[in-house]
C-alpha positions in Angstrom: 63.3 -33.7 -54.0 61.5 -31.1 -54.8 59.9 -31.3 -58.2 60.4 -29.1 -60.9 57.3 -27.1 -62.1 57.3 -26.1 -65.7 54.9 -25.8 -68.5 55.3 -26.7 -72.3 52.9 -25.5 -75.0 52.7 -27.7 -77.6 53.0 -27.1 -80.8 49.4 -26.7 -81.8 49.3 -24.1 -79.1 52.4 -22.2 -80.6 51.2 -22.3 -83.3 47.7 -20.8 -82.7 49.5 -17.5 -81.4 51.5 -14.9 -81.9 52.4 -13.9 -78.8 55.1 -16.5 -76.8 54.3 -17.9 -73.3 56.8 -15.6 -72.0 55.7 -12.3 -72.8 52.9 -10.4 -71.6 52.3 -7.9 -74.6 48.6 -8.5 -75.4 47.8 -10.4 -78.5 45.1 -11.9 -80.7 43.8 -15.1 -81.0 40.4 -16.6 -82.9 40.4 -19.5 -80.9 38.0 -21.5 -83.4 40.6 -21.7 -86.2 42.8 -23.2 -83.8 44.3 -26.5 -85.3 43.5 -29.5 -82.6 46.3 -31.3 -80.4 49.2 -33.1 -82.6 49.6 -35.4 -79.7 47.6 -39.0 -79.2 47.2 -40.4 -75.7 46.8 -44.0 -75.1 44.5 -45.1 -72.9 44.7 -46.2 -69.0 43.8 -48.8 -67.3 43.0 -47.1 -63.8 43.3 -48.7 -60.8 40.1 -48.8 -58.8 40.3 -49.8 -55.0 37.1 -48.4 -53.9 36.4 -45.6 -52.6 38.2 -43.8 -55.7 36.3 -41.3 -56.5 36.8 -37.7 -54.8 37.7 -39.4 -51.6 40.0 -41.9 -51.1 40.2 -44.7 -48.4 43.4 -42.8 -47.2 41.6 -39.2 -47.8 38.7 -40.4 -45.1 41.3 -42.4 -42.6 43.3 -39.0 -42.6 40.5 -36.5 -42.2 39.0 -38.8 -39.2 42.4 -38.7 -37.7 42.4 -35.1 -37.7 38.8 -34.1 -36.4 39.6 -33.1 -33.4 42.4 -30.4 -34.8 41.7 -27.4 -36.9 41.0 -26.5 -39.5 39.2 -29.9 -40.0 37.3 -29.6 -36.9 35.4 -27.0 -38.2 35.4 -28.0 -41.7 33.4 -30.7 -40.1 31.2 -28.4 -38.2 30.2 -26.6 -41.2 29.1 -30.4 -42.7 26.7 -30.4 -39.6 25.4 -27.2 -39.8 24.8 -27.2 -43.4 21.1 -27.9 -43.3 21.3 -30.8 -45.2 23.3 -33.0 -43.4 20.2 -33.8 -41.6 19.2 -37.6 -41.0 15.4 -37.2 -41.3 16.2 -35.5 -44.9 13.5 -37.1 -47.3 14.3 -36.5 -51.4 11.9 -35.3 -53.6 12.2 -37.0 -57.2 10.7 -36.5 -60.0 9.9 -38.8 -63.8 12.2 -36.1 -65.9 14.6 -33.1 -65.1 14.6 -30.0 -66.5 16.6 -27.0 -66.4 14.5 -24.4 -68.3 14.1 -20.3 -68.6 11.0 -19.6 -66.9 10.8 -16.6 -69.4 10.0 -19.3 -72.6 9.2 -22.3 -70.5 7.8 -21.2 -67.2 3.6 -20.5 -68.3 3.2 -24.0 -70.1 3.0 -22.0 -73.3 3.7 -22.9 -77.0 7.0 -24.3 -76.3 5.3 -27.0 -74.9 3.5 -27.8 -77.8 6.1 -27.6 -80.1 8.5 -30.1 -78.2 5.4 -32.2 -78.1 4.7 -32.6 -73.8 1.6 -30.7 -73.0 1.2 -34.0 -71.2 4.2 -33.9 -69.0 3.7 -29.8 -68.2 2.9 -29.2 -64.1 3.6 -25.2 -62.9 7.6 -25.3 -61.8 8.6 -28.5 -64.5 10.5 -26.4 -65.9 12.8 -25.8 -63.0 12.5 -28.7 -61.1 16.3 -30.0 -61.2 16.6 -27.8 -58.1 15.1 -31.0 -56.4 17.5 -32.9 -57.6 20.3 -30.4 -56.5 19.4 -30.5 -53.0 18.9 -34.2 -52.7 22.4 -34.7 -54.0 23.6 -32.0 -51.4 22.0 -33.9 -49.1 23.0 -37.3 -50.3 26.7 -36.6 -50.2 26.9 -34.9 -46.9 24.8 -37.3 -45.6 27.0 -40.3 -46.7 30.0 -38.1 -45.7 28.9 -38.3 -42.1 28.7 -41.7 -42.0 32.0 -42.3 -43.6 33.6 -39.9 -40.9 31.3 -40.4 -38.2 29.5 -44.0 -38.2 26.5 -42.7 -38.3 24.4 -45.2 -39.8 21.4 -43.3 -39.8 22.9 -41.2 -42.2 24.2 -43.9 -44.2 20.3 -45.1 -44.2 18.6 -42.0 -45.3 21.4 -41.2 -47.7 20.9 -44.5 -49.3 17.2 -43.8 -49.7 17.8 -40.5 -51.5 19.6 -42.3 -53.9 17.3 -44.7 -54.2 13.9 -42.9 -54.4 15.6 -41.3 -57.5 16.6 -44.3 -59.4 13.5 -45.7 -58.8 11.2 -42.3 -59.9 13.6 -40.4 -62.4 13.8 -41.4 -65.8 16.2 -38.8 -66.6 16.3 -35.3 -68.4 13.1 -34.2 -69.9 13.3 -34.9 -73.9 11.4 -33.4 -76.9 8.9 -35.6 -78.9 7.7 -34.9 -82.5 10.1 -32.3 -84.4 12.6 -33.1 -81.0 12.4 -36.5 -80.5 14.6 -37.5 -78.8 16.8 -34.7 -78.0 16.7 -32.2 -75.1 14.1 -29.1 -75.6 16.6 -26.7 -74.4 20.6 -27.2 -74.4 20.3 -25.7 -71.2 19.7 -28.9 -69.3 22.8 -30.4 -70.5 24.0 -28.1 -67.4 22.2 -30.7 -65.0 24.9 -32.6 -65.7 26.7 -30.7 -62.7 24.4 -32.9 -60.3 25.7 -36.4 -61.1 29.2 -36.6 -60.1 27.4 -35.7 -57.0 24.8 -38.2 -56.9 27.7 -40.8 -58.1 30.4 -39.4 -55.0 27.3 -40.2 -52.4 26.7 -43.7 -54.0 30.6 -44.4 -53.7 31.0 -43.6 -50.2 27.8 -45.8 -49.5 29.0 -48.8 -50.9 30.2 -50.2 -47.9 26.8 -49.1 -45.5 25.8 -53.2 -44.4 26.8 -54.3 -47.7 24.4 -51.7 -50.0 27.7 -51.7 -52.6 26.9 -55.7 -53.5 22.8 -55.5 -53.6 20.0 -54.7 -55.9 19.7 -50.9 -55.0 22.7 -50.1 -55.2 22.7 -51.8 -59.0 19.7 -50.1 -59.2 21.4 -46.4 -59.0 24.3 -47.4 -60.6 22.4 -48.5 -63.6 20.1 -45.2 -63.3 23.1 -43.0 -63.6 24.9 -45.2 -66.2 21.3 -45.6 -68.6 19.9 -42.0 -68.2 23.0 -39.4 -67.9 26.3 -41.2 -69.7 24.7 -40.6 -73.1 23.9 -37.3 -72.5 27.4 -36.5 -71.3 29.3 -38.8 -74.2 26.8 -37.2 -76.7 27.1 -33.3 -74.9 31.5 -34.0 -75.3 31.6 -35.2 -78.8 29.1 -32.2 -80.6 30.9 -29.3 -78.5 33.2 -28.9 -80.9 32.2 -25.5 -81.9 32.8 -21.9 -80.4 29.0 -21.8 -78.9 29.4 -23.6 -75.4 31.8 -22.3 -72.8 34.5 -24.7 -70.4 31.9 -25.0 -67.3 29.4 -26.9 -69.8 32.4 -29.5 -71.0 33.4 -29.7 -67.2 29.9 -30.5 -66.0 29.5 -33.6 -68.5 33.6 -34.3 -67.7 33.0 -34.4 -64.5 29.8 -36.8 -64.3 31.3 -39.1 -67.3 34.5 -40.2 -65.0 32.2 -40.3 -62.0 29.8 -42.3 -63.6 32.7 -45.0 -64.6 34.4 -45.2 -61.6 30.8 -46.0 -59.9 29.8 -48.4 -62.8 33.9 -49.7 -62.8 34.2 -48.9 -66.7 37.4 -48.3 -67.9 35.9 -47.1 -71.2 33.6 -44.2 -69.9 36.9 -42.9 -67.7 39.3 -43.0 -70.3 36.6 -41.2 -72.5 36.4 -38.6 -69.9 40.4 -38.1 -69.5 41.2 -38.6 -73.1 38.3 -35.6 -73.5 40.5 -33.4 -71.0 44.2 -34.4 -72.5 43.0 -34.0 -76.7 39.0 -33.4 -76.9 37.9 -30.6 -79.2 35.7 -28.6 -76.5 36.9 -26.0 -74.1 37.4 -29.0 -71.9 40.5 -30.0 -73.1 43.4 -28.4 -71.1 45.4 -28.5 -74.6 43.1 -26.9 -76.7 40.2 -24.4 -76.3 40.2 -24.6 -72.9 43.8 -23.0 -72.3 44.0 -19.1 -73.9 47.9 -19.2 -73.3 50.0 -19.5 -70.7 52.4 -16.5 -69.0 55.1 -15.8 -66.6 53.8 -14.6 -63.2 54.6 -11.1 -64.0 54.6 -10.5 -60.1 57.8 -12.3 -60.1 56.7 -15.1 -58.4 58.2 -17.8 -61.0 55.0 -19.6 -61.8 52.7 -20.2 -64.6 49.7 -18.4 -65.2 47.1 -19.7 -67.5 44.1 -17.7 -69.2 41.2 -19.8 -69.9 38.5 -20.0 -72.2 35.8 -17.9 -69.5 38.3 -15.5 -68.4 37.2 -12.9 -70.9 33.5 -13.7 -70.2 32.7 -13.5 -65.8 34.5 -14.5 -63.0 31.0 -16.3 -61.6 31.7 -18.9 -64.5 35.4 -18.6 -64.6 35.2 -19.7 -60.8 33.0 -22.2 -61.5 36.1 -24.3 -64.0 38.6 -23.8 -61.8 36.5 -25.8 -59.5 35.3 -28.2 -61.2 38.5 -28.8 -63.3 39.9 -29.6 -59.9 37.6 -32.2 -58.5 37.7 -33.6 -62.3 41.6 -34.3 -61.3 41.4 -35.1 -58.1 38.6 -38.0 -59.4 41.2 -39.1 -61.9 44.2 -39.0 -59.2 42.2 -41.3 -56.7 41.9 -44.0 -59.9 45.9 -44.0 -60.2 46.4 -40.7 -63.3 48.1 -37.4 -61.8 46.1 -35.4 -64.5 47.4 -32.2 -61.6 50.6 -32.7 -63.4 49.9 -33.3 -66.6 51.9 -31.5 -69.5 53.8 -30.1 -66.8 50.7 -28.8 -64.8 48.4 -26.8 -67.1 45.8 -27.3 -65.1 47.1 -26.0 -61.9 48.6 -23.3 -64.1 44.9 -22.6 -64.9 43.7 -22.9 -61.2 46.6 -19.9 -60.1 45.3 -16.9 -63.1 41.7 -18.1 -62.1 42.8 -17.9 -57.8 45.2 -14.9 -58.6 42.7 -12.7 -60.4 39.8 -13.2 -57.6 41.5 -12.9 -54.3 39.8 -10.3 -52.1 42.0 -8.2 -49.7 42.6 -10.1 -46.1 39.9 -7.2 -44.8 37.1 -8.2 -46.7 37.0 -11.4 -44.8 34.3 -14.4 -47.0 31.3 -12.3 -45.9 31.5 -9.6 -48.2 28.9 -8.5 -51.9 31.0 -8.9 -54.9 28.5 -5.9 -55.6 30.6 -2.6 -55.9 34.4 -4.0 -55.5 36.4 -2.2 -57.3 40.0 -3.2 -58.3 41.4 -2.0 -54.9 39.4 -4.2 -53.0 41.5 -7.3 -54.5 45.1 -8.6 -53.2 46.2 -8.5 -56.9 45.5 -5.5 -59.2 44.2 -6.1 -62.4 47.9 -5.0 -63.8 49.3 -7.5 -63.0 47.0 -10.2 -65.0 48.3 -11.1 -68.5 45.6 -11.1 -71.0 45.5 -12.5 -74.8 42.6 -11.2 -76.8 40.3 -13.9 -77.9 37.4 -14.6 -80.1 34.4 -16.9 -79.1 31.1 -17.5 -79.0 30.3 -14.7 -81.5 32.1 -12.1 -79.0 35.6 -11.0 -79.0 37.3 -10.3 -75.4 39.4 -7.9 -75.3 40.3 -7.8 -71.5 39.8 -9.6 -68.1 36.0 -9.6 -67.2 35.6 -8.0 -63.9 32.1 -9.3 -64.3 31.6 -11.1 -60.9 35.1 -10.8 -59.5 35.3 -12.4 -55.9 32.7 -14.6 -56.6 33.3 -17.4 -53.9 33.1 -20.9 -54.5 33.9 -24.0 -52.1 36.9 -26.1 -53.7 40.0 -24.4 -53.1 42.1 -27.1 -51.2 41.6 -29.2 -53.6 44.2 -27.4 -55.6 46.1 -26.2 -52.1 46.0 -29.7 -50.8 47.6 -31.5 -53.9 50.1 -28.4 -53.8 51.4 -28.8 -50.8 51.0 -32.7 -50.6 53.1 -33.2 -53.7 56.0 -30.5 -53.3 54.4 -27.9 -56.1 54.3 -24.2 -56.2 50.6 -23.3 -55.5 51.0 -19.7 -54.5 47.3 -18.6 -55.5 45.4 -21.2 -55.3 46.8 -21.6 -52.0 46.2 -17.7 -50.6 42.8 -18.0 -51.6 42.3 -21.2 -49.7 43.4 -20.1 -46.7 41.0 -16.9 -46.8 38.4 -19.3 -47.2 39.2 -21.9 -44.8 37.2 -23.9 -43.8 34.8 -24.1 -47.0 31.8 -25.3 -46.8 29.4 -26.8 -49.5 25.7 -26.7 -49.8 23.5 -25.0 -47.7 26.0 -22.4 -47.2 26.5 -20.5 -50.5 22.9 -19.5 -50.5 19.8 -20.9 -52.2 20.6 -21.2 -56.1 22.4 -23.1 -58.5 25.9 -20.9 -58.1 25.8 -22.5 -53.9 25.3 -26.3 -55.0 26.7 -26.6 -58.9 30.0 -27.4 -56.3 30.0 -30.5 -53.4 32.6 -28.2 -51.3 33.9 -29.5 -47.9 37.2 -29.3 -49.6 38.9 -28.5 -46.4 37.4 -31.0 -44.3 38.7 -33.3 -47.0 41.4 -32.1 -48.7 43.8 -30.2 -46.4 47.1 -30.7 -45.9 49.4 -28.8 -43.8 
């Protein structure tokens, strides 16, 4: 039977504005005085039949049985021809991560001093977590292939990425004197985006000639759980101002559940889904993250819902749409449909996000968001509801166009558990067929924007 797809504000959301789900008149909302979510959530105890994490036993048995069809034969191409799917890949580690400006941090200047590690300065510290992005680009496509493949010599030198950095990396470089013990720049919290990565590859290598049962894989396990769970669990619980935007919540959301479905903790999962369902950061689907929620005024009978970086950029706005979906898929493969929860805010999310950055079928995926103007998209911005909002010192009065088209590898993520579950996905499901097949690292260019993502959604996440 075909389920019924509606969405229910709560009452802390009604409350917060003026302006009802159902109409599109533009109102105004100051998002910090916002009361937090009535509603409690008990925890779950998640079910964890490894591999549980993005991918699912079933998700690989169904994408090998499908190789030699399209679209998954050339999602699996573009896994090949990444670059970094590339069994003589070696990893490059280093004692502490940093994500830095290079404008205050980049000479080896006062800064320095002041956090107290003259000692630990070398020229390009203070970007060096683009190491670490790489290796866990290459770690997870690596560890892919072998799961799709049998490749074991992929499974070996994926293994040894992994390993190299539990063995090296100490974690995110932290201030001494005045900053003891804190990070020197919140900036690096952002390196969070890395470890759901690093703990996807480690889950898909647990069964390479039984690394899942010996010391290294302990050994990364207890690297990720030691040096980044804090971090996350520390990043989650202050972010309950209006300074930080959704992708930072998402980033620590997103390595917190990965990290305890790696470690088998149902404590550190349920801290990550509890954080999403009634957290006070822009994480939480009912509260700061979700602006309000609208009729399709195109008349297609779906949900719409602004979030908290609409008014901000579309390269960030991108960015949680996502990452909020491979945070549910994570939590779907452990037993929770978090898709569907409160009647599927979060796809509801994913459709304004798709709806809004849609390019025209002429533009094709090789095109400069550079110069587009509102013609160049399938959707005019007229038909995108807007609330005003106020955060992080700003007040958005309209949809940025800052960066609209950006592209990011995810999409079937949202079009896969759309169609695979009997929901309306129009959106999200246009834009993943103009995208099809995705691809993930290696071929989004050379910076942070190409590898914050793993990608390789349609090679993995497809359904017809």
């Amino acid at each position: 039977m075909k389920k019924i797809y509606s969405i229910i504000m709560s009452a802390a959301a009604l409350l917060a504005t003026a302006t009802s789900c159902c109409e599109i008149e533009h109102g105004t909302t100051d998002i910090d005085s916002w009361p937090m979510p009535g509603a409690t959530y008990p925890t779950v105890t998640y079910t964890l039949n490894h591999p549980c994490m993005l991918h699912s036993a079933e998700d690989i048995e169904y994408t090998k049985a499908h190789l030699g069809q399209s679209p998954w034969a050339e999602g699996y191409q573009k896994l090949l021809t990444s670059g970094y799917c590339n069994n003589n890949y070696t990893a490059s580690p280093v004692k502490y991560l940093a994500r830095l400006d290079n404008n205050n941090w980049g000479d080896g200047g006062g800064r320095w001093d002041d956090a107290g590690l003259r000692d630990e300065y070398y020229p390009g510290i203070h970007n060096n977590y683009t190491n670490f992005f790489r290796d866990c680009a290459a770690a997870y496509q690596l560890a892919l292939k072998w799961q799709l493949s049998g490749d074991g010599q992929a499974a070996a030198a994926a293994c040894k990425i992994l390993e190299d950095w539990a063995a090296v990396n100490q974690g995110i470089l932290l201030g001494r004197d005045k900053w003891k013990d804190d990070v020197i720049d919140s900036n690096e919290y952002l390196i969070m985006f890395q470890i759901h990565q690093a703990a996807n590859a480690a889950e898909l290598l647990r069964d390479y000639n039984g690394w899942g049962q010996g010391e290294q894989f302990t050994a990364v396990k207890d690297w990720l759980v030691t040096y980044f769970y804090p971090f996350c669990s520390k990043f989650l619980k202050m972010n309950d101002t209006d300074h930080w935007w959704m992708n930072w919540d998402l980033a620590s959301m997103t390595a917190m559940i990965s990290i305890g479905i790696l470690a088998d903790d149902q404590d550190i999962i349920n801290e990550a889904t509890q954080h999403f369902k009634s957290g006070r950061g822009p994480g939480c689907i009912m509260g700061k993250g979700i602006i309000e929620i609208f009729d399709d005024p195109s008349g297609s009978g779906e949900k719409l819902a602004q979030g908290n970086e609409s008014g901000r950029d579309q390269g960030h706005n991108t960015l949680c749409a996502i990452m909020l979906g491979t945070f549910c898929q994570m939590a779907l493969n452990c037993g929770e449909d978090l898709f569907a929860f409160e009647g599927g805010r979060a796809i509801a999310f994913a459709q304004y996000v798709a709806k809004y950055n849609l390019v025209r079928p002429e533009l094709g995926t090789n095109y400069s968001t550079d110069g587009l103007s509102d013609a160049s998209f399938k959707y005019s911005d007229r038909t995108m509801p807007f609330t005003e909002y106020s955060y992080n010192g700003g007040t958005m009065s309209a949809i940025s166009g800052a960066g609209r088209g950006t592209v990011r590898p995810g999409w079937d993520i949202w079009a896969g558990y759309c169609k695979s579950h009997d929901v309306p996905g129009k959106y999200v499901t246009e834009m993943a067929e103009h995208f099809r097949p995705d691809g993930g690292g290696g071929h989004y260019g050379g910076n942070s924007g190409g590898f914050d993502q793993l990608g390789f959604s349609t090679l993995m996440h497809h359904r017809p």
